[in-house]
N, C-alpha and C positions, 0 to 999 in steps of 0.2 A: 187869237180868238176875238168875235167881236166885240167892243165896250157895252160900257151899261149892262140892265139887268142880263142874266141868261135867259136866254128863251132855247129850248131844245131843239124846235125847226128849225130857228136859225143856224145854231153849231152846228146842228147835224147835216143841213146846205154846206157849211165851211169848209165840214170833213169830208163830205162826199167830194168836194172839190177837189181836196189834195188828194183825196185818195187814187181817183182817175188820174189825175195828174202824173201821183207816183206809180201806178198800174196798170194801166190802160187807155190813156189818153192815145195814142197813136197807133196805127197800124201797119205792119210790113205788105208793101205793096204785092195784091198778086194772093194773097192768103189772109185767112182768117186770122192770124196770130197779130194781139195787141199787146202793146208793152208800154211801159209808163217811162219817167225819168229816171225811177229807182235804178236800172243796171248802167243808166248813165253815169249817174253820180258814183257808185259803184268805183270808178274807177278812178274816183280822188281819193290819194289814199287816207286814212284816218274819218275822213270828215263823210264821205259815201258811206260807211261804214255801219256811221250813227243815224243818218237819214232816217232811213224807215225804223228803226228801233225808237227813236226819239218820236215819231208819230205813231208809231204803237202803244207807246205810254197816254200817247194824248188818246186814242181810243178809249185804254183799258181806263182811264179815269173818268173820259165823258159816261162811260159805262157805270161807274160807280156813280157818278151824277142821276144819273137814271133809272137807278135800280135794279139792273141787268144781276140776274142770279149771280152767285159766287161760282155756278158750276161752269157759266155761260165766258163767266173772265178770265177764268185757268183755260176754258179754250181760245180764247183769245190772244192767251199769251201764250200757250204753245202751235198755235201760227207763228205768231213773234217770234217767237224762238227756231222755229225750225226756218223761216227765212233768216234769222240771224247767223245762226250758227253754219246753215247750203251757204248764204251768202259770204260768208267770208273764206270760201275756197276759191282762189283763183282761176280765174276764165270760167267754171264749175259757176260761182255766185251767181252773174248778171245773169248766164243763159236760166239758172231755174228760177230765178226771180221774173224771169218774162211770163213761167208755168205758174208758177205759186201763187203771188199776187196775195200776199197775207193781206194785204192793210183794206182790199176791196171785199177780203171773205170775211174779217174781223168788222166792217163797216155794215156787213149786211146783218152780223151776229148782232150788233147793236141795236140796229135799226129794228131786227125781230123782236127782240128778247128787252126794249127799253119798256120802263114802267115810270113815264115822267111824272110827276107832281108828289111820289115819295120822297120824303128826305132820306139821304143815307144817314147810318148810325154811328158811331165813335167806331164802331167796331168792322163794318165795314170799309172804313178809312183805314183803318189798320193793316186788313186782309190787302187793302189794294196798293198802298203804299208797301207793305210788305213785299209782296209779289214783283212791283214795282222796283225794289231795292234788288232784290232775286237777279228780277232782270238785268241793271244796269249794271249790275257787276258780272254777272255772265257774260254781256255784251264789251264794256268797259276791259277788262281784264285782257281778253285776246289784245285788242288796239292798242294796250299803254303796252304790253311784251312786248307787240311787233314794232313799235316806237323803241324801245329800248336796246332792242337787238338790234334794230336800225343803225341806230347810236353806236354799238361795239361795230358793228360791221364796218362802219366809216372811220372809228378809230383805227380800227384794226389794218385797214386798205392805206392811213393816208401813211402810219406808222411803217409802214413795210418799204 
């Protein structure tokens, strides 16, 4: 994020950046369909995984920065979620993450639904970091199994 004060055009340039980046920066020659790095990264395993979860969070908190309704952040995280959880089906993930494109529809949810120059409340930190917590263990949990079983599978193979 940039330093110094926040300024919300600013972040909100930042995010639109990685958003295109991870969504729709490029296009398949020959057709309309645009795709970002997201289903690239996709395919490192663990670490693709977290990508766009991990900028989801940064959404759904610029969002609490800005006042964005509580109704407006539960939809945002269930974008988040519904590319987390498509996206971590093999070969399944990267292709619907070309369609879905959470982090460009949760960018534009922002962008509508922002009311900058209110502070948030104690309680709205709560709501967001709550949901927040929701999330990372939704997303977190698949990843550390599939690491783990990883683990037995290579014991299992070298033992044999």
């Amino acid at each position: 994020m940039p330093a110094g004060p926040v300024r919300p055009d600013v972040t909100l340039a930042w995010l639109r950046t990685w958003a295109v980046l991870l969504d729709t920066r490029f296009r398949i020659p020959g057709t309309d369909i645009r795709f970002g790095i997201d289903p690239l990264l996709a395919l490192i395993p663990g670490i693709g995984d977290l990508a766009s979860p991990v900028f989801a969070t940064l959404l759904i908190v610029q969002g609490l920065r800005q006042r964005v309704p509580k109704f407006i952040l539960l939809t945002m995280l269930g974008n988040a979620l519904v590319d987390a959880i498509v996206g971590a089906v093999p070969v399944a993930g990267p292709v619907a993450d070309i369609f879905w494109r959470a982090n460009v529809r949760n960018l534009a949810l922002l962008e509508r639904h922002a009311r900058p120059g209110l502070a948030p409340s104690r309680r709205d930190y709560a709501f967001v970091f709550g949901i927040a917590a929701v999330f990372g263990m939704v997303v977190l949990v698949p990843v550390l199994l599939a690491v783990w079983l990883t683990g037995l599978l290579l014991q299992w193979m070298v033992g044999r």
